[in-house]
C-alpha atoms as one frame of an Amber mdcrd trajectory, in Angstrom:
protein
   8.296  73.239 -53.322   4.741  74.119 -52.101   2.867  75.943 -55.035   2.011
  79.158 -52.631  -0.218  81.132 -55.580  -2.119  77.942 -55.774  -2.800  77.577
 -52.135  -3.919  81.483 -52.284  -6.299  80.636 -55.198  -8.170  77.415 -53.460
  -8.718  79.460 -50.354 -10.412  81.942 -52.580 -12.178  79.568 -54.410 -13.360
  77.732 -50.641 -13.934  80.881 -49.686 -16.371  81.955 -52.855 -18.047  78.669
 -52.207 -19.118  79.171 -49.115 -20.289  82.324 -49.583 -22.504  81.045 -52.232
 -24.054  78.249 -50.286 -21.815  75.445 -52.195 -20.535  72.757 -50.003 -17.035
  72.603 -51.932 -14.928  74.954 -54.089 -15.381  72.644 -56.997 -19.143  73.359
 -57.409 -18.138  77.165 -57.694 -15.168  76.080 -60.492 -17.343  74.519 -62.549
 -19.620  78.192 -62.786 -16.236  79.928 -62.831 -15.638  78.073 -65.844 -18.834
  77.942 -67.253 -19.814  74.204 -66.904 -22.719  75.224 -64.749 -24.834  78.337
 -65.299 -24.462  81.187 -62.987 -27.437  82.483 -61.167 -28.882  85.617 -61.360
 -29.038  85.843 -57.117 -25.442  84.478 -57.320 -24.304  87.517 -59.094 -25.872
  90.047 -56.502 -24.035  88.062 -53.713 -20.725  88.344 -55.675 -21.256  92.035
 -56.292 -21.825  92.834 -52.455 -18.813  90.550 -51.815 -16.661  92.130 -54.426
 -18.023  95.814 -53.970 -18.562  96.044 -57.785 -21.613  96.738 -59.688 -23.370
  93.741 -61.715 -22.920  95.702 -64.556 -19.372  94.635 -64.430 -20.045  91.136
 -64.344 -20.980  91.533 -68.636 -19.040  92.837 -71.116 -19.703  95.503 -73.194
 -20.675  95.077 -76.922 -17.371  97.035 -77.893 -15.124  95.056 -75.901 -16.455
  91.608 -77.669 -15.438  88.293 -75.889 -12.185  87.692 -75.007 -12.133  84.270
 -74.725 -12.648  83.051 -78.103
């Protein structure tokens, strides 16, 4: 059976990469998982993209990091 939610997320990924200026999705996986750092002019291009704020790209003090 053909993993549909995983075809949705590469095409997101490709699509992410391209808007970035990467020439695959796997250069933009590695920032999304923090094995390369993210640029600061990245972030404005995924805020335009994303119609969010860059503010929302950090987390608040309160909130803490919820990946530990």
């Amino acid at each position: 059976m053909i993993n549909l939610q995983q075809l949705k997320q590469l095409r997101k990924a490709r699509q992410i990469s391209n808007l970035l200026g990467f020439s695959s999705a796997n250069a933009y996986w590695r920032m999304e998982h923090g094995l390369t750092p993210l640029k600061a002019d990245h972030l404005h291009v995924l805020a335009k993209h994303l119609h969010c704020s860059l503010d929302s790209f950090f987390l608040n003090e309160e909130e803490g990091d919820n990946n530990e």
